[in-house]
N, C-alpha and C positions, 0 to 999 in steps of 0.2 A: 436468193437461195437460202431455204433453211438452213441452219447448221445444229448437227447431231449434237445434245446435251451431254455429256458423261460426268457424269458428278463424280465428285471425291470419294466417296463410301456410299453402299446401300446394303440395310439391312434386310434379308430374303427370309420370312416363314412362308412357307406354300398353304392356298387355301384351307389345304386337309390339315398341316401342325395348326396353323389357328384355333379351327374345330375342337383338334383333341387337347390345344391347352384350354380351351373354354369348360372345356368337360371336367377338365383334371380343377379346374378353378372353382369351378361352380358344387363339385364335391367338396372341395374345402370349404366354401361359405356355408354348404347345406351342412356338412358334419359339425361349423364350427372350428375345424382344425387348421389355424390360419398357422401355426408356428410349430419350426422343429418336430414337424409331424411323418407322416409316411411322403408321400412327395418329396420334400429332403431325404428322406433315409435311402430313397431311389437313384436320388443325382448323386446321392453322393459314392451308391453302390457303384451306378453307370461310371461317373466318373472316372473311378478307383481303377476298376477292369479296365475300361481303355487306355488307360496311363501305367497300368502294370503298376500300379502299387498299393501295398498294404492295407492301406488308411486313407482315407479324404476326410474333410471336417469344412462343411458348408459355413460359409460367413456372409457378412452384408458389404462386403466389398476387396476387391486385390490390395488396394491400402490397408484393411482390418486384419486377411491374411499376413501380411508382412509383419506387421504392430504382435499381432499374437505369437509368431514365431521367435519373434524377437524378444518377448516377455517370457515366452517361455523357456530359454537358452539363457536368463537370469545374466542380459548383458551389459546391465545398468554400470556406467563410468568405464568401461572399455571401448577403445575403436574397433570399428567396422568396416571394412574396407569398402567401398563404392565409388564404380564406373563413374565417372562426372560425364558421360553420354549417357543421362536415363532421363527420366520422368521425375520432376519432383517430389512423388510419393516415395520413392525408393532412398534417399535420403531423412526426407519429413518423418517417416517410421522409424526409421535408427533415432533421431533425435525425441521423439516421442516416448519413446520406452528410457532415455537416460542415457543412454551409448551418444558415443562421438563418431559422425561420420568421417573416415578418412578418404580422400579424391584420389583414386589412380586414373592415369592415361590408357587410351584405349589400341587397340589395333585397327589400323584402316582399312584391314580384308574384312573385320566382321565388325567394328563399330562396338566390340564390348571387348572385356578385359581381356590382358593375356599374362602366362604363367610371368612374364618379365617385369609388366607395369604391375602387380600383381604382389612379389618378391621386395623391388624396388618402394613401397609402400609398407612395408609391415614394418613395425616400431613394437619393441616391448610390451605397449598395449594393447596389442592387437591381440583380438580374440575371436572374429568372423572374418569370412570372405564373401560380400554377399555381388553373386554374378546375374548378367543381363541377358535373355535373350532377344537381341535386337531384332525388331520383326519378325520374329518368328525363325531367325538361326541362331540352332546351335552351335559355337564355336569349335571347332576339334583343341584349342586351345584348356578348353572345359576339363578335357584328362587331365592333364598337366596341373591345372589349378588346383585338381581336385589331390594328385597326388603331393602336391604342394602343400595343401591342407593336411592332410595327413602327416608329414614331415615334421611339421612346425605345431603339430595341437591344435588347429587351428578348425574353427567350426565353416564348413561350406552350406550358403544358403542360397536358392536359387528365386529370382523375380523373372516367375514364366509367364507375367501376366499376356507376352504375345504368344506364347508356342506351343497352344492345346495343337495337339497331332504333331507337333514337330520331333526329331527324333536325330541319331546320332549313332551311326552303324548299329540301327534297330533299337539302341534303348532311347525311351522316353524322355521328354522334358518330365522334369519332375523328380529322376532318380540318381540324379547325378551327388545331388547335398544330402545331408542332414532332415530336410524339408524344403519344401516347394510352395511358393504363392502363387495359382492363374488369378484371373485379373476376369467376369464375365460382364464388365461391361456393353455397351449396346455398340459400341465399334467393335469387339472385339467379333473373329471368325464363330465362336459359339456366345450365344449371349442369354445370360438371366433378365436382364433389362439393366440391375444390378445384381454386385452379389461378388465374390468371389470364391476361392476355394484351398487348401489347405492339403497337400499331398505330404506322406511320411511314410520312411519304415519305422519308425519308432513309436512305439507304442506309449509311453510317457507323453513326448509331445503330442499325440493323437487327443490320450486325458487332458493333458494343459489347457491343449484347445478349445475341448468341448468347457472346459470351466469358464477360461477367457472368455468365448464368445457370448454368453448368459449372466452378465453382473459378476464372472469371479463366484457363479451359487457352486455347491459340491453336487447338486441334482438338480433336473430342471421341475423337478412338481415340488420341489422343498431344499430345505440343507442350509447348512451353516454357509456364509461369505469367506471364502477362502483365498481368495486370491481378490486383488482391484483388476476388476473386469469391468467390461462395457457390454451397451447393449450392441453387440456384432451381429446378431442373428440373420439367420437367411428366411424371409417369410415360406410359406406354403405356396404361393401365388407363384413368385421368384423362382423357385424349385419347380414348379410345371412347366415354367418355360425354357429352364436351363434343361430340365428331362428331355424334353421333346423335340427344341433345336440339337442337342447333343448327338440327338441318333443321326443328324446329317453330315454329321464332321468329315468323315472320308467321301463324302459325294462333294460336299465344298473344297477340301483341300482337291481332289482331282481338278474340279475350275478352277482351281488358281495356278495349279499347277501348268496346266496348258496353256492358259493366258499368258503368265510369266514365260514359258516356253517360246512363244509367240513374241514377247518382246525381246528377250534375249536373241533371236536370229535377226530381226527385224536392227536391234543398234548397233549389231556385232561391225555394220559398213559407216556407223556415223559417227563422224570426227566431236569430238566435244563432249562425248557424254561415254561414259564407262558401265555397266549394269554390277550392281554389286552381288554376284553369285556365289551360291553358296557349295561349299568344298563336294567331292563326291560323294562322301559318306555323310552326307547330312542332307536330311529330307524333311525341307522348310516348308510350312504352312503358309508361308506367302503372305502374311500378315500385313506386311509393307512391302513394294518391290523398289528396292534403292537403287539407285544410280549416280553416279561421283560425274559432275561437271565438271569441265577442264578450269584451272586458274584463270581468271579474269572475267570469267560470265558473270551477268548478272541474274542471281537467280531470283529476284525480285522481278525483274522487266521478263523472264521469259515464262512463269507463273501468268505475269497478269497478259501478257501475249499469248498462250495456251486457252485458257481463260476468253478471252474477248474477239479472239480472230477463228477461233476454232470449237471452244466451248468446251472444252475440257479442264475440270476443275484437278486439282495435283492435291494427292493427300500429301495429311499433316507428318512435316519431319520426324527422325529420330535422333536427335530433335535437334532443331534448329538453336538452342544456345543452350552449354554446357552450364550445370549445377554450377560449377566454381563461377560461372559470369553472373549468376542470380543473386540481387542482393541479399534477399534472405540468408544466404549461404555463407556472406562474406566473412562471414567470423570463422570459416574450415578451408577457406579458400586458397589458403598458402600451397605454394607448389608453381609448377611448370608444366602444362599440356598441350603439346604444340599439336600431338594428334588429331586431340578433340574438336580444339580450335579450328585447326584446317577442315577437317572432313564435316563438322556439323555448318561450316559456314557456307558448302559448296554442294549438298547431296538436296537431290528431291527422289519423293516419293511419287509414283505412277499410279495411277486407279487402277483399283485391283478389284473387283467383286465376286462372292461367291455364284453370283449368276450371269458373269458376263460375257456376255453376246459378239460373236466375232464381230459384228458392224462397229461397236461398240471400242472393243480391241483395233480396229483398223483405223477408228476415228485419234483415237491416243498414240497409235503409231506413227500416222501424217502428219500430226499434229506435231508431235516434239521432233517430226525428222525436220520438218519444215522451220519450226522455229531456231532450233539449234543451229542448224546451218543458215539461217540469216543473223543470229547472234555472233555464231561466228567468225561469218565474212564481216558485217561491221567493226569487231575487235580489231580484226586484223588491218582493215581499211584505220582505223584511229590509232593504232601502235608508232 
C-alpha cells in the first residue's frame, strides 16, 4: 500500500498569482525599476491597511526589521529583554546594534513571555521589552507586558515575524509596541521569498527606517550618510510577490484555521499529547500548530515513526533548544528557565498548510493517534 506523503510546510501561489507576479516582474525589468520602486510603495501600503497601522517600511529581511528598530530606539549598551523560546535572530539583532540581550523564562500556555518572567528580568539597564509571537499567538499576557512597559519607561518591541493576520480581541499583531518586525520569509503564511517588514505608529521611526534600510543615505536618489546603515532594501521583484501573495491572507488563515480545528477535536481523546491552544480572544494564523507531549516520550523516535510508518513529515519546533542553551549565547546565559527547558524539549509542531486537503488532514491525524498511543503503551510497559 502506498502511504499518503504530507510534508512538513508547502508553499501555495495559484496558477493565476504566478501570472500576475510575472507581469508585476517583468514591468520592473521593462521600466528598469528594480528597487524601492512602486511595487514596494504597494506592499507596503497593502501591508499597512491589513495590519491597521500607520506606517510599514519594506526591508530585506525579519532579521533587518528587528536590527533597524533597534538602531532606531538608540539602544546601544542597554539590555533588552528576550524570550529564550525564539529564533536566534531575535537575540542576534539586540547584540548587533550594541544592546545586551537579557533571557527571561516563558509561559507554558503560550511559549512566549509573560508580565511575571517579564518583571522578574528587568535590571536598571533595562531599556526594551522585546516580545514573541509564537506561531502565530498572541499572548493575552501581551496587555500586561505592555502595561508593564509603560510603568517602568520601558520601550515594547514586538518579533511578529509568525503572526501576519493574527490578532488579539481584534487588534492586530503589530500594534501592541513601539514597532513591529514580520519576518516574509518563504515559510512564512505570506511570503516575499525574502524580505521583511517594519509596522509603526511613530512617525520618527517610520523616517529612521527608511534611512537605515538604504546605506544610513538622507534620500534615496542623493543626500548626505547620516546614519551607519546597510544595504536592507526590499527589491521590486520581492515586493511583487509579497503584493500578490498578501491579498490571500484571510483565504489562507480560514485553512488553517479549520485544519487546526480538525486536530483540536481529533486529540481532544488522546492520552500523551495536549494541543496548545490559543485563549478565546486571540485569533491565531496557525503559523505552527503546537502540541506538548506528555513527560517521557520520545519525541525524536515518534518524528522519525510519523515520518517512515506513515509519511508524515512534523514541522520545525518553536524551537526545540532555548537561546540560553546555544553556545553563541553563552556569555548572556546566566539565569534559570525551567519553562523553556521543559516545554521546548517536549512540543512538536503538526503540518499545517495553507491548502490542506482533508485527506491530507486525516492522514496526520492517524498518524500521531497511532503513534502516540504505541509510544505510550511502550513507556508504560518499560516504567
Amino acid at each position: 500500500m502506498t502511504i499518503r506523503q504530507v510534508p512538513a510546510a508547502r508553499i501555495v501561489f495559484s496558477p493565476g498569482d504566478r501570472n500576475e507576479i510575472l507581469t508585476l516582474i517583468d514591468e520592473s525589468l521593462r521600466t528598469g525599476s528594480l528597487t524601492l520602486g512602486p511595487h514596494t510603495q504597494a506592499f507596503e501600503e497593502a501591508f499597512r491597511s491589513r495590519h491597521q497601522a500607520p506606517y510599514a517600511v519594506a526591508v530585506s529581511s525579519g532579521t533587518s526589521a528587528l536590527e533597524i528598530i533597534l538602531r532606531s530606539l538608540r539602544l546601544e549598551g542597554s539590555e533588552v529583554i528576550v524570550p529564550t523560546n525564539t529564533f536566534f535572530a531575535t537575540a542576534a539583532a539586540v547584540l548587533h546594534t550594541g544592546a545586551i540581550p537579557r533571557f527571561a523564562d516563558v509561559s507554558a500556555d503560550t511559549l512566549a513571555l509573560s508580565a511575571t518572567t517579564v518583571e522578574a528580568a528587568i535590571t536598571p539597564a533595562t531599556r526594551a521589552v522585546l516580545v514573541v509571537h509564537i506561531g502565530g499567538l498572541i499572548s493575552p499576557e501581551v496587555v500586561a507586558i505592555q502595561a508593564l512597559c509603560r510603568q517602568r519607561g520601558l520601550t515594547l518591541i514586538e518579533d511578529a515575524a509568525h503572526a501576519h493576520g493574527s490578532s488579539l480581541d481584534g487588534q492586530p499583531a503589530g500594534s501592541f509596541g513601539d514597532a513591529a518586525a514580520f519576518s516574509m520569509y518563504p515559510t512564512k503564511v505570506v511570503t516575499s521569498g525574502e524580505g521583511g517588514l517594519i509596522v509603526t505608529a511613530d512617525e520618527r521611526l517610520r523616517d529612521e527606517s527608511i534611512i537605515y534600510r538604504d546605506q544610513g543615505k538622507a534620500g534615496f536618489l542623493g543626500g548626505e550618510h547620516v546614519r551607519m546603515g546597510y544595504a536592507w532594501r526590499m527589491s521590486e521583484l520581492q515586493a511583487a510577490v509579497g503584493l500578490v501573495h498578501l491579498r490571500r491572507l484571510d483565504e489562507f488563515l480560514a485553512a488553517r484555521q479549520g485544519t487546526a480545528a480538525r486536530y483540536d477535536d481529533a486529540l481532544a481523546g488522546v492520552d500523551g499529547i495536549v494541543p496548545l491552544r490559543p485563549p478565546a480572544n486571540c485569533t491565531s494564523n496557525y503559523y505552527k500548530y503546537v502540541a506538548l507531549l506528555s513527560p517521557g516520550l520520545d519525541r525524536s523516535e515518534i518524528k522519525q515513526c510519523l515520518r517512515e510508518e506513515h509519511g508524515v513529515a512534523l514541522s520545525g519546533e518553536v524551537y526545540a533548544r532555548p537561546l540560553h542553551q546555544e553556545p553563541v549565547f553563552s556569555d548572556w546565559a546566566a539565569g534559570s528557565f525551567p519553562v523553556a527547558d521543559d516545554v521546548c524539549a517536549r512540543h512538536i509542531c503538526l503540518p499545517l498548510h495553507s491548502d490542506m486537503s482533508d485527506d491530507e488532514a486525516t492522514s496526520v491525524i492517524t498518524g500521531i493517534g497511532t503513534v502516540i498511543a504505541n509510544s505510550t503503551r511502550k513507556r508504560s510497559t518499560t516504567v
